[in-house]
Structure formats: structure tokens, C-alpha cells
C-alpha positions as CSV (number, residue, x, y, z in Angstrom):
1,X,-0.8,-62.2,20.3
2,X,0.6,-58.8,20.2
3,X,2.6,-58.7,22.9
4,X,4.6,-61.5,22.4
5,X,6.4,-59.5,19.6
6,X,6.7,-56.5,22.3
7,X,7.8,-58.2,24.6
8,X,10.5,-59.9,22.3
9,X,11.8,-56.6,21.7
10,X,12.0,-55.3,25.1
11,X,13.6,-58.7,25.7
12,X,16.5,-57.9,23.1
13,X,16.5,-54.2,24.1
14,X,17.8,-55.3,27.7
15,X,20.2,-57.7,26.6
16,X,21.8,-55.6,24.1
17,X,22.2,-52.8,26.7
18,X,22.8,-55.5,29.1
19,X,26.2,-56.2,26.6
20,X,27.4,-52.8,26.4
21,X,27.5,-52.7,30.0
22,X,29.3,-55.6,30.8
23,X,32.3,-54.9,27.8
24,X,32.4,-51.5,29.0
25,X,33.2,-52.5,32.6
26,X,35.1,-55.8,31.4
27,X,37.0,-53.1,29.5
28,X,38.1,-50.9,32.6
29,X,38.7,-54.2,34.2
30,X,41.4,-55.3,31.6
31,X,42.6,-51.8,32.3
32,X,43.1,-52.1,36.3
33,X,44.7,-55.8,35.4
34,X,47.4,-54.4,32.6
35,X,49.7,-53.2,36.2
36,X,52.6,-55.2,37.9
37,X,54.2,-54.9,41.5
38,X,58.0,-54.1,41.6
39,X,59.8,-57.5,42.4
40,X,62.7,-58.0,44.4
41,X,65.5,-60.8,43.9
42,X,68.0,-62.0,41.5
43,X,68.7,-60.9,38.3
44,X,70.5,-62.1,35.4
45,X,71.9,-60.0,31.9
46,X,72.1,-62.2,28.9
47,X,73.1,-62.2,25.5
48,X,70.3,-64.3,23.6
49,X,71.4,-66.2,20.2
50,X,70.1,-69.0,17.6
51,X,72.9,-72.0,16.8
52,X,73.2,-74.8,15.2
53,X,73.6,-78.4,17.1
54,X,76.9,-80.2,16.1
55,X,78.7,-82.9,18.1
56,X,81.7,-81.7,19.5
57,X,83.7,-85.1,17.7
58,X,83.3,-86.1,14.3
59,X,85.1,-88.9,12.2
60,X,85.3,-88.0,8.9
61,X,84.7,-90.4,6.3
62,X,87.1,-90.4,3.7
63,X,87.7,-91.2,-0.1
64,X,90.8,-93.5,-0.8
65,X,93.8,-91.8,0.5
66,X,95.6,-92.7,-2.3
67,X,94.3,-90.0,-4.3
68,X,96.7,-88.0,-2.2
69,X,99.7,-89.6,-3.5
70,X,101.7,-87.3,-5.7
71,X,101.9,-89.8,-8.3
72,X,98.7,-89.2,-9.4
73,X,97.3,-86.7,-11.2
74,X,93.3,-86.4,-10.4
75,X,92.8,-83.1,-8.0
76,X,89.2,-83.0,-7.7
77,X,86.2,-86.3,-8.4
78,X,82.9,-86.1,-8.2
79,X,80.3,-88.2,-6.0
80,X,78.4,-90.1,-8.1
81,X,76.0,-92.0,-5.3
82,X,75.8,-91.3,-1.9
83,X,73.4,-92.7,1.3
84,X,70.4,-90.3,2.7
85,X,71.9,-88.4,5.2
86,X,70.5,-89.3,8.6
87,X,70.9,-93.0,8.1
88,X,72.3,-94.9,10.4
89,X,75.9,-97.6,9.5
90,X,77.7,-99.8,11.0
91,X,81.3,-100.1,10.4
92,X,81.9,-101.5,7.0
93,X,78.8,-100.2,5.7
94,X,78.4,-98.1,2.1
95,X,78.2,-94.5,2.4
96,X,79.0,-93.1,-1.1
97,X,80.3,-94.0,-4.8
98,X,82.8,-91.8,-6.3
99,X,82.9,-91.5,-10.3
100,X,85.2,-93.5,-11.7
101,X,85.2,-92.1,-15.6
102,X,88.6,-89.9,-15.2
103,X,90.2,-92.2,-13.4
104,X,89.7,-95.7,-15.5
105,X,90.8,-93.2,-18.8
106,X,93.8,-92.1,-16.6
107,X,94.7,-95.6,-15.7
108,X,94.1,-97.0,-19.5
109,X,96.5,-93.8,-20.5
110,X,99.6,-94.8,-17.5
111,X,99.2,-99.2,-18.7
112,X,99.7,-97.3,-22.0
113,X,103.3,-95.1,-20.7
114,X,104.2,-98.3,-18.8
115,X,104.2,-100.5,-21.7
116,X,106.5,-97.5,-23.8
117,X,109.1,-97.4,-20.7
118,X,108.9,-101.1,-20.6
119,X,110.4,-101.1,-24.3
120,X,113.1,-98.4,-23.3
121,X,114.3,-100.1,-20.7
122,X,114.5,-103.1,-22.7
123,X,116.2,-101.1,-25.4
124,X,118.5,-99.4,-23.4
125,X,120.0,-102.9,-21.5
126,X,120.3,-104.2,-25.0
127,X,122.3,-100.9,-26.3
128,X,124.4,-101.3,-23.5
129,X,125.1,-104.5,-24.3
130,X,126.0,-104.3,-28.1
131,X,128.0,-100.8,-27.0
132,X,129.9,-102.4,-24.1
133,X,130.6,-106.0,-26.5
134,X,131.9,-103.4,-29.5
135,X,133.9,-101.4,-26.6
136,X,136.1,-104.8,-25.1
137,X,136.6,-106.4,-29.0
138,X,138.0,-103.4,-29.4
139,X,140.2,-103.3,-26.1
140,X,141.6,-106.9,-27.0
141,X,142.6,-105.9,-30.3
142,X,144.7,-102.7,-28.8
143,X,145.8,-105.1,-26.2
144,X,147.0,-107.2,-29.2
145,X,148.8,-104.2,-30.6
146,X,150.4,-103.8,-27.8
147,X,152.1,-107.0,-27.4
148,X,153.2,-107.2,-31.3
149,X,154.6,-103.6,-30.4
150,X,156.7,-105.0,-27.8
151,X,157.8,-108.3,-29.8
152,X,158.9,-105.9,-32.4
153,X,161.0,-104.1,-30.1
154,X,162.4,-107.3,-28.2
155,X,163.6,-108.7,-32.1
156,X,164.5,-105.1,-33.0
157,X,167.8,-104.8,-30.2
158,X,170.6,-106.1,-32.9
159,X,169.3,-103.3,-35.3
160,X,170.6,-99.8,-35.9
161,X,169.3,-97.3,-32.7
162,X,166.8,-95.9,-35.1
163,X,165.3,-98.7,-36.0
164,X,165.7,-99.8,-32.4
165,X,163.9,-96.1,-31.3
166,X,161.1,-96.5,-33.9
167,X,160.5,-99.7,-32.4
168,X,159.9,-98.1,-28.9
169,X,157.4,-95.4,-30.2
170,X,155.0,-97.6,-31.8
171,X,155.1,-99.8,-28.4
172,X,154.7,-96.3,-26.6
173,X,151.9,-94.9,-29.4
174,X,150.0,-98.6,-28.9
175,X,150.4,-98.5,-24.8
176,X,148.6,-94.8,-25.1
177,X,145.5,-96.1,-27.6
178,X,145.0,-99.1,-24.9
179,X,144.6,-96.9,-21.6
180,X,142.3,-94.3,-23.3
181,X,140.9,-96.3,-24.9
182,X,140.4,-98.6,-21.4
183,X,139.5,-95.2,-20.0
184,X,136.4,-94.4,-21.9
185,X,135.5,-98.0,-22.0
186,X,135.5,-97.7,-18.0
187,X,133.2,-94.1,-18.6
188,X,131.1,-96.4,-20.8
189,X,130.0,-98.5,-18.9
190,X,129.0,-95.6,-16.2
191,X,127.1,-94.0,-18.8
192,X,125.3,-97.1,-19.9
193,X,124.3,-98.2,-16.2
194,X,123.0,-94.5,-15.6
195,X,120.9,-94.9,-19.0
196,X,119.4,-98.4,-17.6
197,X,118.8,-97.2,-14.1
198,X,117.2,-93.6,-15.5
199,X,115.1,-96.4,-17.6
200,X,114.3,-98.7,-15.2
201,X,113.5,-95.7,-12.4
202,X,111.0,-94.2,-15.1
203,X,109.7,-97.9,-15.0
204,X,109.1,-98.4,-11.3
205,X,107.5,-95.0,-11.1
206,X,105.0,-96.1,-14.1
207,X,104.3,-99.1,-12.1
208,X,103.8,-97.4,-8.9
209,X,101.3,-94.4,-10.4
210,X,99.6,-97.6,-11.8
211,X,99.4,-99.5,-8.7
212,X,98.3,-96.1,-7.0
213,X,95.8,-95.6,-9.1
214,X,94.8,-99.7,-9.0
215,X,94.4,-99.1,-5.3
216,X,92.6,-95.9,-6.0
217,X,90.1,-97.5,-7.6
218,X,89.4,-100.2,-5.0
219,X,88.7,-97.8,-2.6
220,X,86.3,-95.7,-4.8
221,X,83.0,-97.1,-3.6
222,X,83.6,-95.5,0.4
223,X,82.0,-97.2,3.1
224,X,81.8,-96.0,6.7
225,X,85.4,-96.6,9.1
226,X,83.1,-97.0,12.3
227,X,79.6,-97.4,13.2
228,X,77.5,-93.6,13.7
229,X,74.8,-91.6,11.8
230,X,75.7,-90.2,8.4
231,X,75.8,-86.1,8.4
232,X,76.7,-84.7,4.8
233,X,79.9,-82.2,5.8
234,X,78.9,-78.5,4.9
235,X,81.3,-76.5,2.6
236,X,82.7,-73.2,3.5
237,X,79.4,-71.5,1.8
238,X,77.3,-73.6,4.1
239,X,76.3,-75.9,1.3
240,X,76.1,-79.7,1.9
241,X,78.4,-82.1,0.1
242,X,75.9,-84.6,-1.3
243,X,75.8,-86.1,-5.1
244,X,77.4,-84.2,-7.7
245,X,79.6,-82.3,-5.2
246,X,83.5,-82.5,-5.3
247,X,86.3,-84.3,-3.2
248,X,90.4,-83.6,-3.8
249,X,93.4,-84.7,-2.7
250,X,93.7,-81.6,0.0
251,X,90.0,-82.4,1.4
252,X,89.0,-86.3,1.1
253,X,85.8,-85.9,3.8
254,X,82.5,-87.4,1.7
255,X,80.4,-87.7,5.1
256,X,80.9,-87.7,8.6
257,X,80.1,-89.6,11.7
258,X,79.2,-87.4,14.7
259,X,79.9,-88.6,18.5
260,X,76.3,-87.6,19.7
261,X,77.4,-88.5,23.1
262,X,78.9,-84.9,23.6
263,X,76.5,-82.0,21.9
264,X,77.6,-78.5,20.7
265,X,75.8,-75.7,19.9
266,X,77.5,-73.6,17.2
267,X,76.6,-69.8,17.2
268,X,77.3,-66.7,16.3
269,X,77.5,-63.2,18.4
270,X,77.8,-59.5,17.2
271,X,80.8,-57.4,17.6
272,X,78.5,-55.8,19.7
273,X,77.8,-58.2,22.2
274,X,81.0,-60.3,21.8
275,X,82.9,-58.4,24.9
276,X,80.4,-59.9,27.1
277,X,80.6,-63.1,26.2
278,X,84.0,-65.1,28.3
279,X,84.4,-69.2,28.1
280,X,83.0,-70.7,31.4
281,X,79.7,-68.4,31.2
282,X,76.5,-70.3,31.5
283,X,73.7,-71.6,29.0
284,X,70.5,-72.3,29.1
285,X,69.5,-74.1,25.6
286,X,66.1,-74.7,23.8
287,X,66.1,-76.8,21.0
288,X,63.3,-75.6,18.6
289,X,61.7,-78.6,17.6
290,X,61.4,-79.7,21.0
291,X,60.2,-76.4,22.8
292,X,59.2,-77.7,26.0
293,X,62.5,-79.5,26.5
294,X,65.5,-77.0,27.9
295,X,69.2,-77.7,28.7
296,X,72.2,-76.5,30.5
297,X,75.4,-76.0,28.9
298,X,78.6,-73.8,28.9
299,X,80.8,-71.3,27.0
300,X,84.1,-73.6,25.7
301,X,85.1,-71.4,22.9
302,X,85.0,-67.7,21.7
303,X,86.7,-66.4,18.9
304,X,89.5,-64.1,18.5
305,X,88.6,-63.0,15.2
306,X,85.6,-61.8,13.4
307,X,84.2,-62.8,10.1
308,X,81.2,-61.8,7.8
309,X,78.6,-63.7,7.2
310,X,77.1,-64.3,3.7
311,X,74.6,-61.7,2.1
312,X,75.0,-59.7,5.0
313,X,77.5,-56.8,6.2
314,X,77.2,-57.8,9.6
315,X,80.4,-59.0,12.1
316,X,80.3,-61.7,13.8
317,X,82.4,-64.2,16.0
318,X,81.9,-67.9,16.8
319,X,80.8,-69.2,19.8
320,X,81.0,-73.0,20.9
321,X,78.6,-74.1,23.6
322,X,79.1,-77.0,25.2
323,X,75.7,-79.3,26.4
324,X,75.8,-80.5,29.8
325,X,72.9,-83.3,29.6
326,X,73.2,-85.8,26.9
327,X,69.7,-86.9,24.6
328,X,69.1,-89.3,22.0
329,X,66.5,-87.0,20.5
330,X,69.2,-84.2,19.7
331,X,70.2,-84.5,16.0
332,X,73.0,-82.4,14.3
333,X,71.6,-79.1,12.4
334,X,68.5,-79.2,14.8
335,X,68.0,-75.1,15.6
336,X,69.0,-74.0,19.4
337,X,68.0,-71.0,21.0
338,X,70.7,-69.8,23.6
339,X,70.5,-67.8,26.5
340,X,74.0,-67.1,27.3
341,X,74.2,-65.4,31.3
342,X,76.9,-63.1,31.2
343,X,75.9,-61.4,34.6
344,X,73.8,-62.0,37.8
345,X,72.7,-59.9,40.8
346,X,71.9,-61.7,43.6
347,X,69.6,-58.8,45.2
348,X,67.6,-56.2,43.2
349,X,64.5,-54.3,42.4
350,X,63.5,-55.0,38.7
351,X,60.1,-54.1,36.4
352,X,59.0,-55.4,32.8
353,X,60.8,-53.1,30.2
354,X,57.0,-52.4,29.2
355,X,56.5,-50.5,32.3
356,X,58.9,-47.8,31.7
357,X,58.4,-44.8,29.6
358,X,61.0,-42.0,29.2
359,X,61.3,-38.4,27.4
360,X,63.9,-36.3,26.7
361,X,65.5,-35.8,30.1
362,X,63.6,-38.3,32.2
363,X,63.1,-42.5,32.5
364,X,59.8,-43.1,34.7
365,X,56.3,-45.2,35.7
366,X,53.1,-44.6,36.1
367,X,52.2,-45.9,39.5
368,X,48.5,-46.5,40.8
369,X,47.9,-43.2,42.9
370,X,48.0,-41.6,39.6
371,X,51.6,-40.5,39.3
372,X,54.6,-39.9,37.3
373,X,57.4,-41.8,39.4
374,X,61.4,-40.7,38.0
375,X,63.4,-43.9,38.4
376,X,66.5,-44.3,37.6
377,X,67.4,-47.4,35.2
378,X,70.1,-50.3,35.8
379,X,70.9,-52.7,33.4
380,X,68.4,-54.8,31.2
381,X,67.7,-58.1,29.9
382,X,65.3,-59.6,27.5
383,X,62.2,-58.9,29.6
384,X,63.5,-56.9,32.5
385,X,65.3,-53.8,33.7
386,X,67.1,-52.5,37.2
387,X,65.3,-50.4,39.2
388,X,68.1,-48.8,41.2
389,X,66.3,-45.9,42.7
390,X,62.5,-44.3,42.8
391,X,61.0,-47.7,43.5
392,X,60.2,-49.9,46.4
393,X,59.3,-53.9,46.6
394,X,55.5,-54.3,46.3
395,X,54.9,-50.9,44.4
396,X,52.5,-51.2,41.6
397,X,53.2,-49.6,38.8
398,X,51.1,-49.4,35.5
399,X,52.2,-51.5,32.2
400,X,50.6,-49.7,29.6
401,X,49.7,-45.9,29.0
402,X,46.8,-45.2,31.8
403,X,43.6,-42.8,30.4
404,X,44.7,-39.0,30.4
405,X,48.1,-39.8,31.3
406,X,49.6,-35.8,31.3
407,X,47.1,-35.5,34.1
408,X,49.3,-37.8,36.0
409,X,52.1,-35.1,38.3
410,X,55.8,-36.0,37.9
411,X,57.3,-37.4,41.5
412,X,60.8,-37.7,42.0
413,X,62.3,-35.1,40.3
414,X,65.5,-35.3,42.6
415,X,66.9,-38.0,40.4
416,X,67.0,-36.1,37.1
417,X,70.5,-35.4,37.6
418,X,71.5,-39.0,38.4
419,X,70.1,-39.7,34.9
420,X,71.3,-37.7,33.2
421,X,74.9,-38.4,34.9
422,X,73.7,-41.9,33.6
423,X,72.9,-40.6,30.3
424,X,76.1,-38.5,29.5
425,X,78.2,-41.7,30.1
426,X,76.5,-43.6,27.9
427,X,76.8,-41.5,25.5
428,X,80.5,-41.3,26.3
429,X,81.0,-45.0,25.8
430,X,79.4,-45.0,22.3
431,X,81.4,-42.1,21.6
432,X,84.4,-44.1,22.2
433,X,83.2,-47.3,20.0
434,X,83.9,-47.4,16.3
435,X,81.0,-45.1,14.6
436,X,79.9,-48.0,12.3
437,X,78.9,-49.1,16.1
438,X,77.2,-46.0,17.1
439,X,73.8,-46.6,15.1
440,X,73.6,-50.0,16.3
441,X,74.3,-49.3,20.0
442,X,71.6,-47.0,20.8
443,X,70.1,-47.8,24.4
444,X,68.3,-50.4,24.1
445,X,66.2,-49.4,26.9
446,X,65.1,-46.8,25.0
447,X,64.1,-48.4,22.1
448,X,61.7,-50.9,24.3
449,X,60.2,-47.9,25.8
450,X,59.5,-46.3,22.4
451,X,58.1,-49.1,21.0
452,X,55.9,-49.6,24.0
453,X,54.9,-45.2,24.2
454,X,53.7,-46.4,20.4
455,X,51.9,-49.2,21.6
């Protein structure tokens, strides 16, 4: 009965040992596998940045349009109610209630004003009326005077000359009172039909704000001008209109209907990267909630000028990608990444950024016979960088930091002055950039291979 203890303990003693064996020699293992071969083929530089699906058409949907006329007053009105954004109208349909409050009081207030001008006109046709009737009695009575005046004179020819003169003045002096006094009857009666017309104008402009508004008001519970998706419009902040928000006569747009027949992606690139990017370029697109799904697309639009984005002191300009593949699953405001090919090689020698390590005057690898190779770096993407010389196809190289690397000779030392040509005009071309630029220009080559010395 004793030995079954011992012989459970030798039992646990070999497996144990048995364990440290096998991790030990799985662990050089994973070290011999952590190596890659120099590849040989095309390569492509690209600029990689997150957008924002949009379609590349969008009807607006519009308040009344009457709130643009300039007869009314109201500037800016509220959304009271408004549909989930997302949902799907057909033409006809109700998208959104406006609030009515300001503009019922403002109507109440112009019935009010067109029931005043109503009395003034009515007061000024009857003014002109009573003026106009005093204005001819008194022209037939000075037309009267006039003819007595010339009776007088016409009896007066058998009388002395001064009678016969005195005569003549008063038919003269009575002639005079009737033409003024037919003269200012005449400017009368312009005056009094200006006073009626600047009356009943004030009228008809009453009645059209009223009717303005009357139609205004008609209009004030929106509903959708074709059939689409409803996608609250963003403000300049990158807020979404929605309820409580504010519409005015310079902006109308409650909602909008996106074309999702033709798909954008909206993005933003750095002043840094911006010179790379030209219209025609192409995409490759990954929608984040669908990760598995990619797409092709194309450069349509790049910005002229810059602009800051919110929060941050960064410069940026806008980028419009156009999709070339059209899905029903793509929605506006869905996330995109976007690998935007500025350049392709069709023939070179290229390693993972991990495998290069560099120093103060030298960029190299560790290769398997145990030795530091120079090489001299191309260009880079994401994942990969140019081997333009110190390599061959097929050469293996290591991809992390092999045990006792300073054991490991340096090899190629002819090429440290091509680097450091390679260097010194870098360091030339960031000299000649803004130097707000300079700190976030460094070579980004160098910054992979620090990261992965620390590593």
C-alpha cells in the first residue's frame, strides 16, 4: 500500500519536468516562427482615414416657404414634433410639426392692423369726398361771380369810364379767384387720390402679410415632397436638427431624404497627408458594422481649403469618396474606414515595418545566419516598407529582437552613405514645411521601428 503514494509522486515528478520541457522548447519554437522571407511584387502607399456614409443627393424637406416672404416677420420656429429618424415615407407622408404659438399671436396681431387700415381707408375715401363736394360748391359759386361780374360790366357801357373801369376789375378780380381757385381744386383732387391709394396700398399689404401667414400656417405640419428614408440634417456643430431645434427663413430644411442609390463617404485628411491625396485616386472602403463586407470607390472631391475641427487644433480638408457598388444595407452616418491608394509599384522588394530596426546612422534586419543586414528603406505603408537595397527575394529575416542580438556582426556597411544621403533629404523636406509641421512629420518609419526596438 505504500508504493502507490510513491509511485504517484514519481508519476507527478515526470510530468511536471515533462512540462517544463516541452514550454521551454515550444518557447524557442515560437522564437524560430517570429521570422518572414522578403517578398517580391506590387506595392501600394496609402493614406488610411475614418468617414462618414452620406448619399451623394439629398432632397431636403422643407417648412412652408412662405416663411421666406418678406412680409412676415417670424425669423426663426421651433420643431415641436418630428418622425424617428430612420423611418421610412412615402410622398405625402408627415415628417414634422412646427410650433405654431408665435405665429397664431402674429396673425391675431395683423387681422387686428387690417381691421385699423380698413377704417383709414374708409375714412380717407369719405374725406375725400366731403373735401372734393366743399371744393366744386365753392367753384360754382366763383363761377357765379364771375358771370354777375360780367353782367355788371355789359349794363355798365352807358356809364362814366370809371364806373365802366371798375366794372372790368371786379370781372378781372372774380376771373382770378375762379382759376386758382380751379387750380388747387385740380391739386386737390391729386392729393386726395394719393391719400386713398397710400390707404388702400397699406390695405392690400395687411391682407397679403395675412394671407402669407394664412398659408404659413397650412403648411406648418411638413410632410415628406417624395418617397425616401428620413435623416435629421446635422448643423454646422455636427448636431442633429430634431425636436426643439430651430428652422428660419434663410434655412427651411427640417429633414432630408437621401438618394441611397449613389453612396459617399465623407472624410477628413491632415494638412499632412492632403498633397497626396488627387480626385481619381482609388478606395477601398470597410464599413464598420459590417466588417467582412469591403467596397471600391473613388476620390470625386478634395478641398482647397482647410478648416479646424471642433475641440481640436488640428487642420484638416474634406475629402468626398464616391462608392462604386451600390447596397441596401448601407445607411447614412454608418462609420467607413478608407484606404485611399495614392501610389503603386508594380515590382518591388518589401518587409513588415516590424522587421526593421535602426540607430543613429543605420536602418537594418536581423537575418537568420545571425547577422546585422544595412538596408536601405523606400517608402512605407500601413504594414509595409521598400526594401530598395541589402535584400534579396526569399531572404529571411527576423521579426522581433533575436537572443543576444549585439552578438549579431553588421553586414552591409557600404550603404551607410546612401542612408544617410536618404536621411539628410528628409530632413531637408521637413525643413522646408511650416514648423508647426515639423513635430508631426517625423519619419514615420522610424517611429514603427522604435515602437517595435521597445517591444
Amino acid at each position: 500500500m505504500k508504493r502507490k503514494p510513491l509511485i504517484i509522486t514519481i508519476t507527478i515528478a515526470v510530468v511536471v519536468v515533462a512540462l517544463i520541457i516541452y514550454s521551454a522548447v515550444s518557447g524557442k519554437e515560437k522564437e524560430i516562427i517570429l521570422e518572414t522571407e522578403v517578398e517580391r511584387g506590387p506595392f501600394e502607399i496609402a493614406v488610411m482615414v475614418t468617414g462618414e456614409l452620406q448619399a451623394l443627393n439629398v432632397t431636403d424637406i422643407e417648412g412652408p416657404a412662405a416663411l421666406r416672404s418678406q412680409n412676415l416677420r417670424i425669423r426663426n420656429v421651433k420643431i415641436q414634433d418630428m418622425i424617428m429618424e430612420g423611418t421610412v415615407v412615402d410622398s405625402g407622408d408627415w415628417v414634422a410639426t412646427l410650433d405654431r404659438s408665435e405665429a397664431d399671436n402674429m396673425l391675431k396681431d395683423m387681422m387686428d392692423e387690417m381691421e385699423q387700415e380698413e377704417s383709414e381707408y374708409m375714412r380717407a375715401k369719405l374725406d375725400t369726398t366731403i373735401q372734393l363736394r366743399s371744393l366744386r360748391d365753392d367753384l360754382i359759386n366763383l363761377k357765379f361771380a364771375v358771370e354777375e361780374a360780367r353782367i355788371t360790366l355789359d349794363q355798365s357801357k352807358f356809364e362814366p369810364p370809371a364806373t365802366i373801369r371798375q366794372a372790368e376789375i371786379s370781372l378781372e378780380r372774380a376771373e382770378r379767384a375762379y382759376d386758382q381757385a380751379l387750380k388747387n381744386y385740380q391739386l386737390r383732387v391729386q392729393e386726395a387720390r394719393a391719400n386713398v391709394r397710400e390707404a388702400e396700398i397699406n390695405l392690400q399689404r395687411d391682407r397679403r402679410r395675412q394671407q402669407d401667414m394664412m398659408d404659413a400656417l397650412k403648411n406648418f405640419d411638413v410632410t415628406a415632397p417624395a418617397p425616401g428614408m428620413v435623416i435629421y440634417k446635422r448643423e454646422w456643430d455636427g448636431s442633429k436638427r430634431t425636436v426643439g431645434s430651430e428652422i428660419n427663413s434663410w434655412d427651411l430644411t427640417v429633414a432630408t431624404l437621401p438618394d441611397l442609390s449613389t453612396m459617399i463617404s465623407r472624410t477628413y485628411v491632415n494638412e499632412i497627408d492632403i498633397s497626396k491625396i488627387k480626385e481619381g485616386q482609388p478606395v477601398i472602403i470597410g464599413v464598420d458594422a459590417f466588417p467582412d463586407k469591403k467596397y471600391s470607390g473613388e476620390v470625386f472631391e478634395v478641398a482647397n481649403i482647410g478648416e479646424q475641427l471642433p475641440n481640436t487644433d488640428a487642420k484638416v480638408f474634406e475629402v468626398r469618396i464616391e462608392l462604386n457598388e451600390r447596397d441596401t444595407i448601407l445607411r447614412p452616418s454608418m462609420t467607413t474606414s478608407n484606404r485611399i491608394i495614392t501610389k503603386v509599384y508594380e515590382d518591388v522588394l518589401y518587409l513588415p515595418l516590424e522587421a526593421v530596426r535602426a540607430n543613429d546612422s543605420l536602418t537594418y534586419v536581423y537575418t537568420r545566419d545571425k547577422q546585422r543586414q544595412a538596408v536601405v528603406l523606400g517608402e512605407s505603408n500601413e504594414n509595409f516598407i521598400i526594401i530598395e537595397q541589402g535584400l534579396k527575394k526569399g531572404d529571411v529575416v527576423y521579426l522581433s529582437s533575436p537572443e543576444d542580438p549585439e552578438s549579431f556582426p553588421y553586414t552591409g556597411l557600404e550603404f551607410m552613405e546612401v542612408i544617410r544621403q536618404r536621411e539628410a533629404e528628409k530632413q531637408e523636406q521637413v525643413q522646408q514645411k511650416d514648423p508647426g509641421d515639423r513635430l508631426n512629420n517625423r519619419n514615420p518609419q522610424r517611429g514603427q521601428n522604435r515602437r517595435t526596438n521597445q517591444n
